[in-house]
N, C-alpha and C positions, 0 to 999 in steps of 0.2 A: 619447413613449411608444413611437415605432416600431421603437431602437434596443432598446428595454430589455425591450420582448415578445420581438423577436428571438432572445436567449438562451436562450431554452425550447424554442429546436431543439436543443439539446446532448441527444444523448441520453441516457438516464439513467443508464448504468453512468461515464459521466463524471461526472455528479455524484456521485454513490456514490463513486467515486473520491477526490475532490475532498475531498468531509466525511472518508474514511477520514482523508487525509492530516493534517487538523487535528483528529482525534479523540484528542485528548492527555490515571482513573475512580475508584477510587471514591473515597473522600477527601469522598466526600458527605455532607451532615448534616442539618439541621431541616428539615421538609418548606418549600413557600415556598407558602406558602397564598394573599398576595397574586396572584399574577398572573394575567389575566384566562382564563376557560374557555376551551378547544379542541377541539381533534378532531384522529385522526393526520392526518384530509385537509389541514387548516387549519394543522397543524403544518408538514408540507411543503411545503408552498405559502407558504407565510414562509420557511420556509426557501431555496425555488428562488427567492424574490424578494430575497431578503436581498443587499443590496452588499457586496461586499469588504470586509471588515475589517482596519483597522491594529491593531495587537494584539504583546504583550510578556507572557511568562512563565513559570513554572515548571511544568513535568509531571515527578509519578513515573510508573512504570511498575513494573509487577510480575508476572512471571507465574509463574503453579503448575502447569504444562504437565508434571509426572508424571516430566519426564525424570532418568535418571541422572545425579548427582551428578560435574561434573566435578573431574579433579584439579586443584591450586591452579596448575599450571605452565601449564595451557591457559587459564587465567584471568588478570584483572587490568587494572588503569588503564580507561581506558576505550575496553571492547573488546567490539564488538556480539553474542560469545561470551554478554556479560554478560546481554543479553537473552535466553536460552532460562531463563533461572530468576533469582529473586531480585528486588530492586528496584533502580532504577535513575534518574537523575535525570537529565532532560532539558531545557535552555534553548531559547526559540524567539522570535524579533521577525521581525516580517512589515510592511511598509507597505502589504499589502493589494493590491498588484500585483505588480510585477516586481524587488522586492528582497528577499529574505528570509537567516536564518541562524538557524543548528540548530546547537545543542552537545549531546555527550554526554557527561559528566561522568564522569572516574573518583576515587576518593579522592585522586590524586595525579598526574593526566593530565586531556586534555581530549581529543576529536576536534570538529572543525568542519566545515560543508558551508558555504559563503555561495552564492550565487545573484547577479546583479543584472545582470537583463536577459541578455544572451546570453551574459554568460562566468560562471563560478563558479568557486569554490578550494574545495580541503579542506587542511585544517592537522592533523599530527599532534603532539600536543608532546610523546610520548616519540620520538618519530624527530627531532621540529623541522624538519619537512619537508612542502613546500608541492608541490602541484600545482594547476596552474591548466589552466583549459580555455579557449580560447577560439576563436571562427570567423576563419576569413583572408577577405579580400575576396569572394572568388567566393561562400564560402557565407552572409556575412551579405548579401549581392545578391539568394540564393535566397529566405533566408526574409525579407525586406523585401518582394522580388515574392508570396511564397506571403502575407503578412499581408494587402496589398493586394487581391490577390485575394480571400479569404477574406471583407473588408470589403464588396468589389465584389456578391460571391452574397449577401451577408446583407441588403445594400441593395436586393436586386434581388426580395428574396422580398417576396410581397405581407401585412401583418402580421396580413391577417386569417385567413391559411390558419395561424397560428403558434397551438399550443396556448395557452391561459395559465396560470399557472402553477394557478391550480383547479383545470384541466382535466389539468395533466398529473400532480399529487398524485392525482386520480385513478386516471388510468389506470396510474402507480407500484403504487397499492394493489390494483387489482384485479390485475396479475402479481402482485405477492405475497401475495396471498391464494388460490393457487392451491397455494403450497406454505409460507405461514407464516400464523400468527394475529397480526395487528399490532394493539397496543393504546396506551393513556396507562399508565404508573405514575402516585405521586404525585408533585408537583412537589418537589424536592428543591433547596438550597444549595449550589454546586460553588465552591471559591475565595472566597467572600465574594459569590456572584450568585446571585438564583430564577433557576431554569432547570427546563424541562418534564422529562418524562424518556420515549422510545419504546422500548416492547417489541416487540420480534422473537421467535416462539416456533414451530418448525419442527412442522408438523405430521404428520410422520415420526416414525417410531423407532429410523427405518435410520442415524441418524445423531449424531455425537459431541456436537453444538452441541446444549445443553439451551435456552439461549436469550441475545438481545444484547440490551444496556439500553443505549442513546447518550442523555446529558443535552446539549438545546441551549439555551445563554442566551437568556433572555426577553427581551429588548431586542435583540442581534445577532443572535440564530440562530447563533452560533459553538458546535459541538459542543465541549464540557468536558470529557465524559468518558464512556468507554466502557467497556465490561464484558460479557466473554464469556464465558458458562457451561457446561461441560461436566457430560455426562448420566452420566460417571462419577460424579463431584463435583458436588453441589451446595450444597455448605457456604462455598463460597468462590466468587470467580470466578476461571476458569482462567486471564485475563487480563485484565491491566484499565491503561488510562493515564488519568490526571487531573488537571488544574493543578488547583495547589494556590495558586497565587496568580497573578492575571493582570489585566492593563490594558488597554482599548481605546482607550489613546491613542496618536496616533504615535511608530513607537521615534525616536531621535534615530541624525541619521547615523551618529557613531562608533560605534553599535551597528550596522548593516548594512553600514557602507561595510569593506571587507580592508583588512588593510594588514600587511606580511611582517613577524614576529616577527623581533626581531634576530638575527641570526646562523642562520637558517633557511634551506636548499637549497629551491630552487625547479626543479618538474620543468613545461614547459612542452608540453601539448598542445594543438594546435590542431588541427581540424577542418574539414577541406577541401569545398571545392565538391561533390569527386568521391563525398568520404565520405557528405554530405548525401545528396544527390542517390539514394545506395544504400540508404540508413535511410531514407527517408522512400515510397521507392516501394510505390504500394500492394501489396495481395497478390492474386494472380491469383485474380481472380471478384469485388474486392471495387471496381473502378472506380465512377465515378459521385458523384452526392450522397447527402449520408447525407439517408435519409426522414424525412419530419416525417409522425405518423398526422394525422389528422383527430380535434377535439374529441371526433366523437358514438365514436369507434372502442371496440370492447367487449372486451377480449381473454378475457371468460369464455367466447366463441365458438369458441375456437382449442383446437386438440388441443394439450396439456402434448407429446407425442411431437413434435410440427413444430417444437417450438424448440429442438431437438436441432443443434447446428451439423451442418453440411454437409461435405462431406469438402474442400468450394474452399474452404473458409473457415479450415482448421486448416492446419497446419505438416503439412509430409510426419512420416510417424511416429507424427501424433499422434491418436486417435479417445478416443471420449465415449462413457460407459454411465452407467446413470443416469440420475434428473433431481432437478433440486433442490438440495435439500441430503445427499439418496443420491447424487450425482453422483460418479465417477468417472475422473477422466483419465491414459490410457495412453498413452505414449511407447515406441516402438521405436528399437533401436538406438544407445543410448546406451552411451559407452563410460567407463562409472566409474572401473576404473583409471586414466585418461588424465585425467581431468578433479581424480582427486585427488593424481595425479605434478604437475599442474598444465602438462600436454601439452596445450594447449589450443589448437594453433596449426589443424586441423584446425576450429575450431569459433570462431575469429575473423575469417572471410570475412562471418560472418553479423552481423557486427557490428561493421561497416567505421567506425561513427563512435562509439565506445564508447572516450574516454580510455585505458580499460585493457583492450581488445584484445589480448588474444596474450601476456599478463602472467600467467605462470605463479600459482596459490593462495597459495604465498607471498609473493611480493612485495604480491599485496595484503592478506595478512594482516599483515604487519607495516606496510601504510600508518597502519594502527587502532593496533596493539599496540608496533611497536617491535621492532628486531632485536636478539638478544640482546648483539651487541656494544653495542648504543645503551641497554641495560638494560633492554629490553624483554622480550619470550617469544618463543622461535619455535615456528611451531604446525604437528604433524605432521598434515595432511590425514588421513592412514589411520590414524592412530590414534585422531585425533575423531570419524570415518564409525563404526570398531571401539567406539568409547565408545557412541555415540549409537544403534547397532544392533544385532540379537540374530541370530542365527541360525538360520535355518529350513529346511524340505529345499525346496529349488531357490534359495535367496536369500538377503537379509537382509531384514529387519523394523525400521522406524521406527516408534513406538509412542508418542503426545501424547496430552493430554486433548482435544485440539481438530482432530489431523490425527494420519493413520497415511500410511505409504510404504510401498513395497516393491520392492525393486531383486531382479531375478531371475538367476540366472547368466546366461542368455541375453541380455542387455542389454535388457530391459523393467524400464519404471518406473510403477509405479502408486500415484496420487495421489487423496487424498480424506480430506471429514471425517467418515470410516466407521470401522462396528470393523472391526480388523485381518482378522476372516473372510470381509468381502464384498472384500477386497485379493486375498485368497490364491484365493478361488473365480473372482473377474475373471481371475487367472491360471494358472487351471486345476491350483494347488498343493491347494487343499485336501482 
């Protein structure tokens, strides 16, 4: 038991995280009236207990995100482009640890990620060109010492100061009941499985998210599918992914293990001691252990204002207005031109262990897409930024059913799922 309380130190934006990641919507159908009552505390609380899942399947994806209509030459095969609108078919097998692999599916292409343990590939097969990543001695040394260690603290904590996981669906619900109403829907069929279904519903008006439906399987607690609604739109969901067919059995190796398509260029990075070493150090104010609260700990006690980060805990550049889901985040000095010429050499110090560091926008757009000589597309940065945004006095304007942006002449960036007035009055445009 002492190993498996232990994991309830994670704290919760990691888990949050974590479900995003396998939140693959709606595609839902006959309520599933069989499975036993809940509650959201009791929902989440299986859910933070739930083990790893091996797991195989198919997700579409589809969103109605508002945006303008790209032309057909910035589109096609399968190119993450594809995702700002439309639907889109997604392959995923997991053995539930440290292998996994993800296809994106074009009518007449593929892109792949594989994972497995410390190295991973991406394959593009309009390019048929491989990149792999992997550590050189010094840095797989780092993280073998940093897992040990890691092992060493978690051994060391005592399990009864560790929340459980009751205690920490909890304490989950009460921060979000500060700034959302969280309920049951009714149980719903995703893929051929009952599964629960949790509403998320912002109790704001300051803001785009009308509200988020995640169905998680009755039996795993594997998130099925997801569904985000926009308070423009409520006829549809602005975004939604959901297998449509899925198995929790283990995938079979030739499904996880790579292996180099014939005649495929292989571009080989690896990741050094020194690169580690740079990417992983913490950020000034944040040393130390991450805190575990205490069971009885009440957070309706706490001013909404105090969870406002702190200026040690952001990136130079970067402050927070807002709270919630009015939240706001403003970046200074940002150099747009540069980063859509694909000059990005200024801004890959910061991300010393990043494969494609210092890899101008093109080159990694056609890792997805394919260079026109290979019969692929090649994609003009500045004229997709020009497609995707409107014109305003001091900026441009990014304009979604679920997020707005706003790039200002002066190299400010403001971010949020706001309407576009509380963007412009954040920077003193309106």
């Amino acid at each position: 038991m002492k190993n498996k309380r232990l994991r309830w130190a994670v704290p919760a934006a990691t888990a949050v995280a974590v479900g995003t990641a396998f939140a693959i919507p709606a595609l839902a159908t006959a309520s599933a009236d069989e499975l036993p009552e809940t509650t959201p505390a009791d929902l989440l609380a299986a859910v933070a207990q739930a083990e790893p899942t091996a797991m195989s399947g198919t997700a579409v994806y589809t969103a109605r995100l508002g945006l303008p209509e790209l032309p057909a030459e910035m589109t096609g095969g399968a190119d993450p482009l594809n995702l700002l609108s439309g639907s889109s078919t997604i392959r995923v097998w997991t053995d539930g640890a440290e292998r996994s692999r993800v296809s994106l599916l074009g009518t007449t292409s593929e892109y792949s990620a594989v994972v497995d343990g410390p190295e991973a590939w991406t394959y593009s097969s309009a390019k048929n060109a491989v990149v792999h990543v992997s550590l050189d001695d010094a840095a797989t040394a780092q993280l073998d010492a940093a897992k040990a260690d890691a092992q060493a603290r978690a051994d060391a904590v005592d399990p009864a100061s560790i929340p459980t996981p009751e205690a920490l669906a909890e304490q989950v619900l009460a921060f979000a009941s500060m700034t959302s109403e969280v309920t049951l829907d009714d149980n719903v069929v995703v893929a051929g499985r009952d599964a629960y279904q949790l509403e998320i519903t912002p109790l704001t008006d300051d803001t785009l998210v009308d509200r988020i439906v995640v169905a998680f399987d009755g039996e795993t607690y594997v998130p099925l599918s997801y569904q985000a609604w926009s308070s423009m739109d409520t006829s549809a969901p602005a975004l939604e992914v959901a297998f449509t067919d899925v198995s929790m059995d283990a995938p079979s190796d030739a499904a996880l293990a790579f292996s180099t398509p014939d005649g495929a260029t292989v571009e080989e990075k690896v990741v050094t001691g020194e690169d580690l070493a740079a990417a992983t150090a913490p950020a000034e104010g944040t040393e130390g252990d991450v805190p575990v609260l205490p069971e009885d700990f009440d957070p309706s006690t706490l001013d909404p204002s105090a969870l406002t980060p702190g200026a040690g805990f952001l990136p130079e550049g970067t402050s927070i207005s807002g709270f919630g889901w009015a939240t706001v985040v403003e970046q200074s000095g940002v150099d747009v031109a540069g980063l859509l010429s694909g000059d990005v050499d200024a801004d890959a110090a910061d991300l010393p262990a990043s494969p494609w560091a210092g890899r101008p926008a093109e080159d990694l757009a056609e890792e997805f897409r394919g260079s026109a000589a290979d019969g692929g597309f090649s994609l003009d940065a500045t004229a997709l930024y020009d497609q995707l945004t409107t014109p305003v006095e001091g900026g441009r304007l990014f304009t979604s059913a679920l997020l707005s942006a706003l790039v200002t002449d002066d190299g400010r960036v403001f971010v949020g799922s706001v309407p576009t007035d509380t963007l412009l009055a954040a920077a003193g445009l309106a």
